[in-house]
N, C-alpha and C positions, 0 to 999 in steps of 0.2 A: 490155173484150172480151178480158181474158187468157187465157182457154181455148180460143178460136176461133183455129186455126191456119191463117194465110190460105191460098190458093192460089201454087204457084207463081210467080214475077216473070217476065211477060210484058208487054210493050211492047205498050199497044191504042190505035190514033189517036183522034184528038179535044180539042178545046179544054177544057183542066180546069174545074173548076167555082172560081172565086170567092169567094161569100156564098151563102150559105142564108137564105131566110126563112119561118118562121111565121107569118103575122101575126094570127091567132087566139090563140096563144101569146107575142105580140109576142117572139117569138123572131129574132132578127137578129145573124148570125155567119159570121165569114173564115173560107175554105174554104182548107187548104195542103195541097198532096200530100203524100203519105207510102207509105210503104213495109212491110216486112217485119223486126220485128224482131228481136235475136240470137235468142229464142225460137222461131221459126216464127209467131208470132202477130202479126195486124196491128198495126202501130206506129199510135199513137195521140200527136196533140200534148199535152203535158205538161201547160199552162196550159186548163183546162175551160171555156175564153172562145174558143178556136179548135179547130174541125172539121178531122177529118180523110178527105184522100179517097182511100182507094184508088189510087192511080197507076198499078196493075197491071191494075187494073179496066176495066172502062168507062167512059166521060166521058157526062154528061148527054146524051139522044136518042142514043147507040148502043148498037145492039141488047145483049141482059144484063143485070146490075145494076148502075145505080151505086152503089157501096157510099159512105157516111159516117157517120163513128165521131165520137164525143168523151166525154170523161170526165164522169161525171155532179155530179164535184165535184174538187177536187183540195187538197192542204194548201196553196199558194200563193194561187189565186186563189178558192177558197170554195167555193160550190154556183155551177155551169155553168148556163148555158143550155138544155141537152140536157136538165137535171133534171124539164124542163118537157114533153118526151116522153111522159110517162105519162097527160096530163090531153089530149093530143091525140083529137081527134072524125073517125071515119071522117066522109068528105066534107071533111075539112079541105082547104085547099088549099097548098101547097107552093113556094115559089120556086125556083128554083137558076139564079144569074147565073152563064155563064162566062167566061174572060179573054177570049177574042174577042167580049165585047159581050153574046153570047146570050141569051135568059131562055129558061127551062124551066120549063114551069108543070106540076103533077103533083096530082092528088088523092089524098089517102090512105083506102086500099080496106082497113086492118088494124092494131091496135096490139096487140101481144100480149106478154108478160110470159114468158121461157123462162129452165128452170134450164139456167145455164151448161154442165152438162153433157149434154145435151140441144140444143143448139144444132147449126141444121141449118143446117150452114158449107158444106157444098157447093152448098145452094140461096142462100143471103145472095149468095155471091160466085159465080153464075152470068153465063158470059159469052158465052152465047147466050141466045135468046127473046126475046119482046118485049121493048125496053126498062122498066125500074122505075126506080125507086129507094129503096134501103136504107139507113134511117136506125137507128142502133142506139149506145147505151147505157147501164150499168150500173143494176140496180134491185135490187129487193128486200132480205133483210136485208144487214147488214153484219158480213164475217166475218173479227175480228181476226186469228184464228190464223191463216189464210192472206191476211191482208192485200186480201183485194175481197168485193166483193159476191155472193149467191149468184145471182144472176138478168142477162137483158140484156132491156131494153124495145128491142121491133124494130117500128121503124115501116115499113111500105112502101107506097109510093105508085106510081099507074100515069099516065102524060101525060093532060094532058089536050085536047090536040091544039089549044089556043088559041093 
């Protein structure tokens, strides 16, 4: 998500998110805060075996989006988890346990494929609205000379009130 320039760092209550789970995708992955990096673009953990959440954001059920990022592959730990985003099925269902215990169950209402420069970063990281959740990254080809990818897979999902 190198081109998506997050929002602002603002301080939003709520219990962070934990683990993420697909289980369609048998997708299962630690969720750590994160922040803003030197770039203005959301930091993203290194290792594409751990999620990143927004800290700035919203936490899981408060209003906005919960944003979470991770790398769709990295040179250290291989192809990610997240790589597994693109084969996700509107209706899928969504986890996200937070540190005080929670579960947040979400359906996903959209998976969609957008060139990075094109990326509608003030909707991803809205923090007002109905609560979502924004699950996003990196897809399409792979472009050496600037070192990523030319696309982000952006899942979102809406509660689903269970």
């Amino acid at each position: 998500m190198r081109d998506a320039t997050a929002p602002a760092p603002v301080a939003i209550p709520g219990s962070p998110p934990a683990r993420l789970t697909v289980a369609s995708l048998d997708l299962r992955m630690p969720v750590v805060p994160v922040g803003v990096a030197d770039d203005g673009t959301m930091d993203i953990p290194p290792r594409a075996t751990d999620a990143g959440w927004y800290r700035f954001g919203p936490a899981p059920g408060a209003p906005g989006n919960t944003v979470i990022a991770a790398h769709v592959d990295s040179w250290v730990t291989g192809i990610g988890p997240f790589s597994r985003l693109r084969d996700v099925r509107t209706g899928a269902s969504v986890v996200v346990e937070s540190k005080d215990g929670a579960t947040h169950r979400y359906r996903v209402v959209s998976v969609r494929k957008i060139p990075k420069d094109e990326a509608p970063v003030d909707q991803w990281f809205a923090r007002e609205g109905d609560p979502r959740l924004v699950l996003v990254t990196c897809g399409g080809a792979w472009q050496p000379e600037i070192r990523h990818y030319a696309d982000n897979v952006v899942v979102v999902a809406e509660p689903t009130g269970a």
